[in-house]
C-alpha positions as CSV (number, residue, x, y, z in Angstrom):
1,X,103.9,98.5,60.7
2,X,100.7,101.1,61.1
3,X,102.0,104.8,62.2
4,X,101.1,106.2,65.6
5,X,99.9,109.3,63.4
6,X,97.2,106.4,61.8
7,X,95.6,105.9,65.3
8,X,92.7,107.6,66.7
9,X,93.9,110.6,68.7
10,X,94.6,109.8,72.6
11,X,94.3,106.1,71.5
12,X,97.2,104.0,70.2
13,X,96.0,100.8,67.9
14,X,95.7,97.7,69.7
15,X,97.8,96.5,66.8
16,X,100.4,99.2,66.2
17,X,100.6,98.6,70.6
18,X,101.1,94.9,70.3
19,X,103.9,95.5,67.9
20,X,105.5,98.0,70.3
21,X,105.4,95.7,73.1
22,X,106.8,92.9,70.8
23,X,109.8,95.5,70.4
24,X,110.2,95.8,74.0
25,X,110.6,92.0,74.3
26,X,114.6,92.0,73.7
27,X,114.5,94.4,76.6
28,X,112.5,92.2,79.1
29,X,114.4,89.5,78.4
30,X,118.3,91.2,79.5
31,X,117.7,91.3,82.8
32,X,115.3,93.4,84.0
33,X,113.5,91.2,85.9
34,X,109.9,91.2,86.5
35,X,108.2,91.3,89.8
36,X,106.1,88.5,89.2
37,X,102.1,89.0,90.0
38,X,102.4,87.3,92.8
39,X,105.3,88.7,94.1
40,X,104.2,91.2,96.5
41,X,105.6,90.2,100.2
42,X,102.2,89.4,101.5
43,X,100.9,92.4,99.8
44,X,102.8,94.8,101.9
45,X,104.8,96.4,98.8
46,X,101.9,96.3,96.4
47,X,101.0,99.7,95.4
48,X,98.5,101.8,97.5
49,X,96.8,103.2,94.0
50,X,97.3,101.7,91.1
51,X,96.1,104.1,88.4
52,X,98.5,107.2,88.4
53,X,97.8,110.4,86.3
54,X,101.3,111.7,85.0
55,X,101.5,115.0,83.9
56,X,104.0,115.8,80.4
57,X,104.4,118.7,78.5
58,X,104.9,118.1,74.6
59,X,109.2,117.7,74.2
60,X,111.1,114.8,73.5
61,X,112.4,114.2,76.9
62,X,108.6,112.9,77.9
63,X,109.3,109.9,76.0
64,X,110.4,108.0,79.5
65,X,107.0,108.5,80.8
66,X,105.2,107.7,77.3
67,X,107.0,104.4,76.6
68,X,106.5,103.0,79.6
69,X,103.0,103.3,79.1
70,X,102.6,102.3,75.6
71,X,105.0,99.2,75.8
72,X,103.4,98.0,79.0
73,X,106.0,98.3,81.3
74,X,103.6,99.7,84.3
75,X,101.5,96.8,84.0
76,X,104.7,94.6,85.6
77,X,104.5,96.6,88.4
78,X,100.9,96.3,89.2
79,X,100.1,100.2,88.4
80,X,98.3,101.7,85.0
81,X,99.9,105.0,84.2
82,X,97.8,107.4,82.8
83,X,99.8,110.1,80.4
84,X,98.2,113.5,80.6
85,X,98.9,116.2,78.2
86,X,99.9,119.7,79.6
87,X,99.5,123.3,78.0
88,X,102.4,125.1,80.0
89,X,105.1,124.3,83.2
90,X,102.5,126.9,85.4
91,X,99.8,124.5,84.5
92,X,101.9,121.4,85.2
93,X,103.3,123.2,88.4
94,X,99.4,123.8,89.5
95,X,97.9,120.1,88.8
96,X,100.5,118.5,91.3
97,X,100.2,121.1,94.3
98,X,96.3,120.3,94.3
99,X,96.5,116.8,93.1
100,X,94.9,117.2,90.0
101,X,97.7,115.1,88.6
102,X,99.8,112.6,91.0
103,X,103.3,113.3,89.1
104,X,104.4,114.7,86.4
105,X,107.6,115.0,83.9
106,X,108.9,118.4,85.0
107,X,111.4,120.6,85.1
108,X,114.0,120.2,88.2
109,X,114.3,123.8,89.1
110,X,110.5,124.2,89.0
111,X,109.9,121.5,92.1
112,X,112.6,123.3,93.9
113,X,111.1,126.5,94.0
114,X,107.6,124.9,94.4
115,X,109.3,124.2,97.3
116,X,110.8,126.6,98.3
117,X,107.6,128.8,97.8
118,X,109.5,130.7,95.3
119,X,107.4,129.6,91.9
120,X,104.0,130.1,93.2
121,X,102.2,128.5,95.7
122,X,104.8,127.0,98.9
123,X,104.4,122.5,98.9
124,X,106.6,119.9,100.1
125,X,107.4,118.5,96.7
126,X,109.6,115.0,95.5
127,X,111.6,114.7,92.7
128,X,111.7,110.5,92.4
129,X,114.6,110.2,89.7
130,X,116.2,112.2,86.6
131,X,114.7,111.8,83.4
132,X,117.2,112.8,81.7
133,X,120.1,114.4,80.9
134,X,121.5,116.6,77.8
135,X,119.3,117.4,74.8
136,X,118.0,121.2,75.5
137,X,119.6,124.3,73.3
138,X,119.1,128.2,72.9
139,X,118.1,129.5,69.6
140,X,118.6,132.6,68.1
141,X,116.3,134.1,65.1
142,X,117.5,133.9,61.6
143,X,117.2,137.9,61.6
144,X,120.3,138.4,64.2
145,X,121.9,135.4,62.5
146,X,121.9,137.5,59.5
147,X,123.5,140.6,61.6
148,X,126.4,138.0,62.3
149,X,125.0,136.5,66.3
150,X,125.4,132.9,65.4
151,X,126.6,131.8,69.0
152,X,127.3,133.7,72.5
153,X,130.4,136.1,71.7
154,X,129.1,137.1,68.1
155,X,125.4,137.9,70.3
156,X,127.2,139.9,73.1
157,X,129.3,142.0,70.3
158,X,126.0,142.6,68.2
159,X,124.0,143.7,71.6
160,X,126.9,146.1,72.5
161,X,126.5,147.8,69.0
162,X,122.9,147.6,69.2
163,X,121.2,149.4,71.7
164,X,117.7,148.1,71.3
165,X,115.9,146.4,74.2
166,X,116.6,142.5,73.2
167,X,113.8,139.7,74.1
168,X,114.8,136.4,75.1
169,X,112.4,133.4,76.3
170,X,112.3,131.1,78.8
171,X,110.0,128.2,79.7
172,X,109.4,128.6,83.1
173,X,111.1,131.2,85.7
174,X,112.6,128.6,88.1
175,X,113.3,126.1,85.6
176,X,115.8,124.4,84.0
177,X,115.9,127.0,80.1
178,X,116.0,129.7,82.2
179,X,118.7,128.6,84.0
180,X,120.7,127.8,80.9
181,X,119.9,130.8,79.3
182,X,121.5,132.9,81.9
183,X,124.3,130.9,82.8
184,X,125.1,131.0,78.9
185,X,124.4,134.7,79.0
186,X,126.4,135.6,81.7
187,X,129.4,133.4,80.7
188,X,129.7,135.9,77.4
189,X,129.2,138.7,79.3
190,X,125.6,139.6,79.2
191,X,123.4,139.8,82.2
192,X,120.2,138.1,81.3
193,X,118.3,140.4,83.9
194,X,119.7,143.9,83.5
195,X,121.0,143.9,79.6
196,X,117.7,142.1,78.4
197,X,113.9,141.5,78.6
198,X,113.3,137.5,79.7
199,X,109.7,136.3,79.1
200,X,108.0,133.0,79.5
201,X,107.0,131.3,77.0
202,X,105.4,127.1,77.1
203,X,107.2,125.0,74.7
204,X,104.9,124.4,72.3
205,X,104.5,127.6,71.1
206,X,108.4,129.4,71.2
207,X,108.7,128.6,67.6
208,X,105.2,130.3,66.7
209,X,106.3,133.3,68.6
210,X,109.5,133.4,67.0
211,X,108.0,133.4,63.6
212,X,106.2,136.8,64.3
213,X,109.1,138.2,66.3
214,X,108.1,138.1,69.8
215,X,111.5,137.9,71.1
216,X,115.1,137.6,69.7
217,X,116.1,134.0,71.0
218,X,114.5,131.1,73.6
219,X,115.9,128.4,75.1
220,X,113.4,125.2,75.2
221,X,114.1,121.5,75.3
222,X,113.9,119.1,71.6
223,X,112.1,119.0,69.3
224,X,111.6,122.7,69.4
225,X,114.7,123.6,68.5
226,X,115.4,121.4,65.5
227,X,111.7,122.9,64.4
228,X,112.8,126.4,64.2
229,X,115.4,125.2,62.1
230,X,113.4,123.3,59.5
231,X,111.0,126.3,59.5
232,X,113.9,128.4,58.6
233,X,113.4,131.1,61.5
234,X,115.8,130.6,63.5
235,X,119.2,128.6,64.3
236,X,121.2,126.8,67.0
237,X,123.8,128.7,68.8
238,X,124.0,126.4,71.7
239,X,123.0,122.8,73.1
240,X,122.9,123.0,76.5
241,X,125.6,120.0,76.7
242,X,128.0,122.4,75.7
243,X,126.9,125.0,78.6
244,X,127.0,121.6,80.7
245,X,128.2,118.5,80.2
246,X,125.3,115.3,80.8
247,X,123.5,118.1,83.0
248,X,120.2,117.3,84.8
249,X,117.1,118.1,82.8
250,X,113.6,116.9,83.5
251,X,112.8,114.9,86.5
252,X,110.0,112.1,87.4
253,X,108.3,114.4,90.2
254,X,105.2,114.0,92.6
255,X,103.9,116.3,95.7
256,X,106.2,115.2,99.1
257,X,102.6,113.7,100.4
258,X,102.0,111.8,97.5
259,X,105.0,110.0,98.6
260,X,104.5,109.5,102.0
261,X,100.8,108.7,101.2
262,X,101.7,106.3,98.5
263,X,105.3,104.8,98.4
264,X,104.9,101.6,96.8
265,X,102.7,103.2,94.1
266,X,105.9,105.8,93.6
267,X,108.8,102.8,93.8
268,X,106.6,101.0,91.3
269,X,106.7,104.2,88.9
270,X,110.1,104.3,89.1
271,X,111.0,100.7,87.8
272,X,108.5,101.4,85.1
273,X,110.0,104.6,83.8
274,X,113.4,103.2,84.7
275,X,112.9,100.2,82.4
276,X,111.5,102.5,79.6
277,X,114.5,104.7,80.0
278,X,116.5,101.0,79.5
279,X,114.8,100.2,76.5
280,X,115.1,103.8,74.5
281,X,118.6,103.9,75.3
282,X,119.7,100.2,74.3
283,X,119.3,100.3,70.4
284,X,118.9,103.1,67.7
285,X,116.0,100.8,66.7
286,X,114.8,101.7,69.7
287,X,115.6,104.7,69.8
288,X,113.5,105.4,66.1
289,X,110.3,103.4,67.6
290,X,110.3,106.1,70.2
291,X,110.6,109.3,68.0
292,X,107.8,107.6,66.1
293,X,105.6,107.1,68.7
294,X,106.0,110.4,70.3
295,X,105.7,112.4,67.3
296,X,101.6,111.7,67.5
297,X,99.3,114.3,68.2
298,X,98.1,112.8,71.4
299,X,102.3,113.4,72.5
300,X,104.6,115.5,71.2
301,X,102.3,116.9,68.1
302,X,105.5,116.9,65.1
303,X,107.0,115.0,62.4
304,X,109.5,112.2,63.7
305,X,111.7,113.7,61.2
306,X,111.9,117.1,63.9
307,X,112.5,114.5,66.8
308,X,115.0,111.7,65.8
309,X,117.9,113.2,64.1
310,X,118.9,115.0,67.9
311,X,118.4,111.7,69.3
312,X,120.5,110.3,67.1
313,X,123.1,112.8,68.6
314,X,123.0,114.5,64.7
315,X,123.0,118.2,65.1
316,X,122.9,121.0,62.4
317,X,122.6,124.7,63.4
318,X,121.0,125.9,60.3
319,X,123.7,127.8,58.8
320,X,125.5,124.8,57.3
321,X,127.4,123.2,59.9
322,X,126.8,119.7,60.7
323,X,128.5,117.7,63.5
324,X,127.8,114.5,65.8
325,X,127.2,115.3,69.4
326,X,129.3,113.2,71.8
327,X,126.4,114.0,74.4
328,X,123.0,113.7,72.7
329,X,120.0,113.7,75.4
330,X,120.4,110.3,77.1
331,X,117.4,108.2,79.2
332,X,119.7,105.7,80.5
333,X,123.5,105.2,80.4
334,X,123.1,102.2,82.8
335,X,121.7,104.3,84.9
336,X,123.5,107.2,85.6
337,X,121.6,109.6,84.3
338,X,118.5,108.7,86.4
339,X,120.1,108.6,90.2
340,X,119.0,111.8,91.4
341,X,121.9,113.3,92.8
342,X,122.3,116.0,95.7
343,X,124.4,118.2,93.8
344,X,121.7,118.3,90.8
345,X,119.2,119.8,92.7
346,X,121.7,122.2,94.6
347,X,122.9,123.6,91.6
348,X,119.4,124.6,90.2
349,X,119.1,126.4,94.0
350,X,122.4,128.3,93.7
351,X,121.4,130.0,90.4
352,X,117.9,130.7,91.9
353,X,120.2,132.9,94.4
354,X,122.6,134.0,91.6
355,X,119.5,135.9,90.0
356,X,117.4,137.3,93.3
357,X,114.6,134.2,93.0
358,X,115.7,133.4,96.5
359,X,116.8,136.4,98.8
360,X,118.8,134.8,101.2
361,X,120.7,131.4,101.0
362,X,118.6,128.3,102.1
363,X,119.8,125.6,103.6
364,X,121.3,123.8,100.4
365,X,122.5,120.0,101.2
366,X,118.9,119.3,103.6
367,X,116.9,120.9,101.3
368,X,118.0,118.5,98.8
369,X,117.9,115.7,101.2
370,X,114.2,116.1,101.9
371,X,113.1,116.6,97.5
372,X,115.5,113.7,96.2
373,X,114.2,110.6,97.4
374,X,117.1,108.6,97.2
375,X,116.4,105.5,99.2
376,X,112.7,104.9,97.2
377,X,114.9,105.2,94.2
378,X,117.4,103.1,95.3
379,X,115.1,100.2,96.1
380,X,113.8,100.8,92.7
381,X,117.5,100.6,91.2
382,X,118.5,97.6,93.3
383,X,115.3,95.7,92.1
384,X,115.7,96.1,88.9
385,X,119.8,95.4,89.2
386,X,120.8,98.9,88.0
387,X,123.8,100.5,89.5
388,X,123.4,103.9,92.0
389,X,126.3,106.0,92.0
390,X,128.2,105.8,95.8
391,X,128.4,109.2,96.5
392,X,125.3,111.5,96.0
393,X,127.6,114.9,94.7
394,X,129.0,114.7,91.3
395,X,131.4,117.4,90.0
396,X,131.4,119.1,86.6
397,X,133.2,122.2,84.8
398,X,130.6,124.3,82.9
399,X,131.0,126.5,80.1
400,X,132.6,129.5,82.2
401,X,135.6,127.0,83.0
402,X,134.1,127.1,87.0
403,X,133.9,123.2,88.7
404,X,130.7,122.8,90.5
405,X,130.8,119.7,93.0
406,X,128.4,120.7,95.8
407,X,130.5,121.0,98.5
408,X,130.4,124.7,99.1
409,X,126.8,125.6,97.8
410,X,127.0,129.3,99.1
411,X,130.6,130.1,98.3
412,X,129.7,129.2,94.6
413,X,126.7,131.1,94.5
414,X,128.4,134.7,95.5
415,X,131.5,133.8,93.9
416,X,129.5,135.1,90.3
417,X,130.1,138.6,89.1
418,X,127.3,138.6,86.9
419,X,124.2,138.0,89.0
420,X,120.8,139.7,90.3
C-alpha cells in the first residue's frame, strides 16, 4: 500500500484513497445503513449546501473529521466535506463567527465562551456532537524532571522550594488544556493564576517552545505530547484521563445560524463524522490506517510512529515507566462518547467561573440547552441505529475526589477553594 506521506500535499492518491475506502467496507456493511440517493423524503431532508468547509487544527483527535472525508463517508449523505487546516484555536474561533469556515473540530470550552462573549467576539454558537473523549495530557520539561517534578505533588513541592516565576501553556483561554491544567493544578495545591504565569500557545508549536524554554510545562492534546517525549525535552506527568475519567474533549461545532440556516446539511455531517468515529474505533487495523493517514503533512504534519502508540492506549512518560491505559482517547464506544451531554458543556462553564472568565454565574442548564443540539443529533443517532444515552447529565469523580453530575452547577463552582 502507497503512504499518505507519498501523495502530493493537500491531495490523497486516487489509489492510496480507493484502498482506504476498500478498508471502510467492513464498516458499511455492520449496520450502518446508507441513506440511499434517492432517499430524501421528497427532497425535504436533503441538505441545504452540500459542500461544507470544516475547520481542524493539527492533533490526533481531528481524525473524525478527516476520515470521514478520505474514506467517503460524506458522499452517503449527499454533502462533500472540505477539511481545512488551522494555525491556532483564535484563528479557528474567528473563521466560524464570520463564516469563513461552516464548522470546525474545536475545543468545547472555546464555543462556550464564544458564546458567552467571553473568548472574543459574543455569537450564538452549536456544538453538534462530541468528538471525543480522553487522549489529552500535561507535560512537564526534562529540566524540572531532572529537579525531581515528575507528576503534580513532586511539581507543587519543587515550586514551594523554588521561588522563580514558573511558565505553563495552555492552548486556548476558554478551552479544554486550560481547563485541565488548572483543575490539575489546583487539585495539588497550586493556583494556576496567582502561583504561576499561563500563556497561550497553538498546538503545533508547544514542543518547539519547550525546546528553547519558553515555559516550564503545557498541556495540549496527542500527538504533542508523545513528541516531546521522543524529542527528549520533556515527559508526561499526566493524561488528562487520570484528571478525568472519558471527559469531553473536542466537539463537531458550527455558528447557532449555520444551524438554523442549514439543518439538514448539519444532521448529514453528523452521520458522516459519526460513521467515521464507528469505523476508527471498531478495529486496531483501523485504528493504524488512521494514524497513517493523519500523520501527512496536509493533517497532522508527524511520524505515525508519534500518533499510534497513544491510540493504541500504550503510554510511556519518558522516564522509563510504561503502562496500558484503560482509557486511551476513544471516537466511538457505541456511541457514547459522541452524545453531547448537558452536563459536558456545564462543566466547562463552571471552571470559566472558578477562574474569573465569567464574573457572575450564567444561567447553566439553558445555556447548554440552546449550544448542544441534541434533537439534530439524535435524529442523526437514530438513523444510523446508534444508541443516545436517556438522560442528558452524566456524573463523574475527578482527580480531587469531588463528583460532578450537573445538578447544582453554582453550588459546585463556589464550593472550590482554589479559584480566581
Amino acid at each position: 500500500m502507497h503512504t499518505v506521506k507519498h501523495a502530493k500535499e493537500g491531495l490523497m492518491s486516487e489509489q492510496r484513497r480507493k484502498l482506504l475506502v476498500g478498508a471502510a467496507g467492513s464498516a458499511l456493511s455492520t449496520g450502518l445503513a446508507a441513506l440511499p440517493g434517492s432517499g430524501w423524503a421528497a427532497g425535504s431532508d436533503k441538505p441545504e449546501k452540500e459542500e461544507v468547509r470544516i475547520g481542524f487544527i493539527p492533533l490526533t483527535d481531528c481524525a473524525s473529521v478527516v476520515m470521514a472525508s478520505v474514506l467517503g463517508f460524506d458522499k452517503k449523505y449527499g454533502i462533500k466535506i472540505v477539511p481545512s487546516k488551522e494555525a491556532s484555536w483564535a484563528g479557528v474561533r474567528d473563521k466560524l463567527v464570520n463564516g469563513d469556515l461552516d464548522m470546525a473540530h474545536a475545543l468545547y470550552g472555546m464555543i462556550y465562551g464564544v458564546h458567552l462573549g467571553v473568548a472574543g467576539p459574543k455569537k450564538d454558537m452549536a456544538v453538534l456532537m462530541t468528538l471525543n473523549q480522553n487522549g489529552q495530557a500535561i507535560t512537564l520539561s526534562k529540566k524540572l524532571a531532572d529537579k525531581g517534578a515528575v507528576d503534580g505533588a513532586s511539581l507543587s513541592k519543587l515550586m514551594a522550594q523554588d521561588k522563580r516565576e514558573y511558565t505553563f501553556a495552555q492552548t486556548f483561554p476558554t478551552g479544554t488544556h486550560a481547563m485541565w491544567l488548572y483543575y490539575w493544578l489546583a487539585a495539588h495545591g497550586v493556583n494556576p493564576l496567582k502561583d504561576s504565569k499561563v500563556i497561550t500557545v497553538p498546538p503545533p508549536q508547544m514542543v518547539a517552545n519547550m525546546r528553547i524554554g519558553n515555559m516550564d510545562g503545557f498541556c495540549v492534546g496527542e500527538p504533542w505530547n508523545h513528541r516531546a517525549i521522543m524529542d527528549g525535552i520533556g515527559i508526561t506527568a499526566s493524561t488528562t484521563q487520570a484528571i478525568w475519567p472519558d471527559h469531553p474533549e473536542k466537539v463537531l461545532a458550527s455558528s447557532g445560524d449555520f444551524v438554523k440556516k442549514y439543518p439538514n446539511t448539519a444532521r448529514a455531517v453528523i452521520m458522516a463524522v459519526l460513521e467515521a468515529s464507528r469505523w476508527i474505533d471498531a478495529s486496531l487495523q483501523n485504528k493504524l490506517k488512521m494514524a497513517d493517514t493523519i500523520a501527512d503533512k496536509s493533517y497532522v504534519n508527524t511520524s505515525a510512529d508519534a500518533i499510534n502508540q497513544r491510540i493504541l492506549g500504550r503510554y510511556q512518560n519518558g522516564l522509563g515507566k510504561t503502562w496500558d491505559d484503560p482509557k486511551p482517547m476513544k471516537f466511538f464506544d457505541d456511541g457514547a462518547v459522541n452524545f453531547p451531554y448537558l452536563s459536558d458543556g456545564m462543566w466547562f462553564l463552571t471552571q470559566h467561573k472558578r477562574w474569573g472568565l465569567l464574573k457572575e454565574h450564567p444561567d447553566y442548564l439553558a445555556t447548554a440547552k440552546q449550544i448542544n443540539q441534541i434533537d439534530l443529533y439524535k435524529e442523526a443517532a437514530s438513523a444510523l441505529k446508534i444508541s443516545v444515552p436517556k438522560d442528558p447529565l452524566r456524573s463523574a469523580k475527578l482527580v480531587d475526589g469531588v463528583v460532578w453530575d450537573g445538578k447544582t452547577p453554582a453550588a459546585y463552582a463556589d464550593a472550590f477553594k482554589l479559584k480566581a
